[in-house]
N, C-alpha and C positions, 0 to 999 in steps of 0.2 A: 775778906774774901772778895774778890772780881767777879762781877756782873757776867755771867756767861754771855755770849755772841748769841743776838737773834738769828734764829735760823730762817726767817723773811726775808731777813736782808740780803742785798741783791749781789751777784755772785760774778767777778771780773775776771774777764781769760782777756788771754794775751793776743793782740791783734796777729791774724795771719799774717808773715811778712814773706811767705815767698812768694817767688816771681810767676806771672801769669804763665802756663803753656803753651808754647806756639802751635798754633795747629796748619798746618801744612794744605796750602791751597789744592783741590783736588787736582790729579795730572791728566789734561784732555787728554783725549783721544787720539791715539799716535797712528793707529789705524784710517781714521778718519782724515786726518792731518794729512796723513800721506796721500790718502786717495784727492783731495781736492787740490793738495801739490801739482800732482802728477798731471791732473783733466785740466788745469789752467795753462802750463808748459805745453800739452801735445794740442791745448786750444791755438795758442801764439803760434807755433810751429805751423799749422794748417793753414792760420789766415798769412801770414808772413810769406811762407816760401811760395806761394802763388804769386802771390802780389810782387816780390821781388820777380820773377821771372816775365810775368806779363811790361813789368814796369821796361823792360827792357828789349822789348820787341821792336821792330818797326812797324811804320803806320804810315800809310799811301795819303801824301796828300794832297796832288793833284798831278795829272799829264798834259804834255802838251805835242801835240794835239790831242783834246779832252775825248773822252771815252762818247762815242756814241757822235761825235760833230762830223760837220762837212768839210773841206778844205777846198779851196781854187783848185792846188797844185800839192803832189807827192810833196813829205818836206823833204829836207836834207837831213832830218837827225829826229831821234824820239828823246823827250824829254821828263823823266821820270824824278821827283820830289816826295820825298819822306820827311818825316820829323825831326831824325838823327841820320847819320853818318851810315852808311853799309860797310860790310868788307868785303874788299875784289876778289876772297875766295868764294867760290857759289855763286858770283850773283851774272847773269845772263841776260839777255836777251835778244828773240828772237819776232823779226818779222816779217808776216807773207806775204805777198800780192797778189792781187786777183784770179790772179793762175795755182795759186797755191806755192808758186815757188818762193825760198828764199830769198829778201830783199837788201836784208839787212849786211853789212858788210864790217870787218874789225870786230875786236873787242869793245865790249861796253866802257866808258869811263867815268868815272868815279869824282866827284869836284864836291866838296864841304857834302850837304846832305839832298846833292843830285845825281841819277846817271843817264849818263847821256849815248845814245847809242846813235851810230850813222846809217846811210842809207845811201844804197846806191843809185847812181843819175840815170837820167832819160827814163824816168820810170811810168807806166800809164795809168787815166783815171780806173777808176772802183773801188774798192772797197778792200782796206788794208784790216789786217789779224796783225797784236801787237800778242807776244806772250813772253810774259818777265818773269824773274823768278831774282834775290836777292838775299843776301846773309847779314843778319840782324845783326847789330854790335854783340849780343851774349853769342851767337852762333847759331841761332836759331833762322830755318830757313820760313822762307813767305815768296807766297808765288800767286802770278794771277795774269788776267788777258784785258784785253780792252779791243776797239776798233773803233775804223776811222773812215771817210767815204773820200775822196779826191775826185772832183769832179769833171778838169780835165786834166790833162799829161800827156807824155809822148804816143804819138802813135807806135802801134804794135809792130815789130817787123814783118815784110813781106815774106812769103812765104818763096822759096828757092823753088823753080819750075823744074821738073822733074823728066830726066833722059826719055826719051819715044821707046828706048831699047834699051835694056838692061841686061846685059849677058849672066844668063847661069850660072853659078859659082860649082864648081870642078869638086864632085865629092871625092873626100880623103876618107884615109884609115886611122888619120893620125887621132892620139887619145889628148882630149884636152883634159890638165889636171884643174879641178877647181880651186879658186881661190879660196885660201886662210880667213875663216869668217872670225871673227874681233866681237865676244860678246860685250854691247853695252849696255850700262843699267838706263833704263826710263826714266824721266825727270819724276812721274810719283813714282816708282822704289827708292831713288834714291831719299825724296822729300819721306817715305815711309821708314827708312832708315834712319833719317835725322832725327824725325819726331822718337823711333823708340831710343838715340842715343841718348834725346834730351829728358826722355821718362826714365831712365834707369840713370840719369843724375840723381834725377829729383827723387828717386826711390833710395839713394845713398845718403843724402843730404838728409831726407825724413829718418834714414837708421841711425845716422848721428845725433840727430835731434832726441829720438827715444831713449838710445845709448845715457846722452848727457843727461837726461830726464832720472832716468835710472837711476843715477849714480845722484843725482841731486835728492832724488826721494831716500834712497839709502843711508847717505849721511843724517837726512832729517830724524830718518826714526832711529837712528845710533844717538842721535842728541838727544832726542826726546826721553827715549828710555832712560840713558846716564840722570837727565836731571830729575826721572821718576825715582831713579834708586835714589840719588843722593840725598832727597825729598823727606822718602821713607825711613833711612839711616839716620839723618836729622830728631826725625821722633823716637 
């Protein structure tokens, strides 16, 4: 007869061999995800589209004859210096004489990143009004004055001496039709014009901006999601 089996003795199972469980990394927050997408894209859009636009302004950087100086003698020409380049559409200038009348004569001209405007001769000393106004490279207008003092110059003309006798002018019936009045816009409407054409870019440019923003946050959380389910399916 065989020794029966202690039943102390110690009892063998068969090692586990399957394979570990993959556990599926939790899926952020697609909500979340999307919101701090979107606040960094409309962050960029605000600092950028300024700064592009400013970057492209002009900037006064010196006249000659300088704002506020004396002069001997009227010059022959105003000379106006920017940073950059203007365009000969928009850009003017105009200046007065002591009388207030216009002195300035021609078109303004335009040479690398100066304008240079003329003046006309025999002019008397006092005290000159310079008032510019010019068109940025982006199209953006910039406008501004200056003065200037002349100390001497021509003398004024004489004054034409005046008939002893002046005969009454013969009253008529006749109807005078009045002249065709020409309305023109002022240099601010028009400069108020520019500024709202150049705010209702930049209000385009910002809708594009959000547009693409949009659509970039969209795709994110279509992706996000897909790899949530896939995730899911996976387990």
């Amino acid at each position: 007869m065989s020794p029966e089996p202690r039943s102390d003795a110690p009892v063998r199972t068969a090692p586990d061999r399957r394979r570990p469980r993959a556990v599926a990394a939790p899926a952020p927050s697609v909500g979340r995800a999307a919101a701090v997408l979107l606040a960094v894209l409309l962050a960029m859009a605000a600092v950028l589209l300024p700064a592009g636009r400013a970057d492209a302004h002009n900037t006064l950087q010196g006249t000659d004859p300088a704002d506020g100086s004396t002069v001997d003698a009227p010059p022959a020409q105003i000379t106006l210096t920017f940073d950059q380049p203007a365009q000969a559409l928009g850009t003017e200038v105009v200046v007065l004489g002591p009388d207030g009348a216009t002195v300035s004569t021609g078109d303004a001209q335009l040479v690398d990143s100066s304008v240079t405007q003329a003046l006309a001769g025999d002019l008397p000393a006092g005290a000159y009004t310079v008032q510019w106004r010019v068109t940025s490279a982006d199209g953006h207008p910039l406008s501004g004055e200056l003065a200037f003092t002349a100390s001497s110059g021509a003398a004024p003309a004489a004054a034409e001496p005046t008939a002893e006798a002046t005969p009454e002018p013969e009253m008529t019936t006749q109807t005078i039709e009045p002249a065709p009045v020409t309305e023109t816009v002022a240099p601010a409407e028009e400069l108020a014009e520019d500024e709202d054409a150049g705010l209702a870019a930049g209000m385009v440019v910002a809708i594009v901006v959000a547009v693409l923003a949009a659509g970039a946050v969209g795709v994110f959380v279509v992706r996000e999601r897909r790899r949530s389910k896939d995730a899911r399916s996976e387990d």
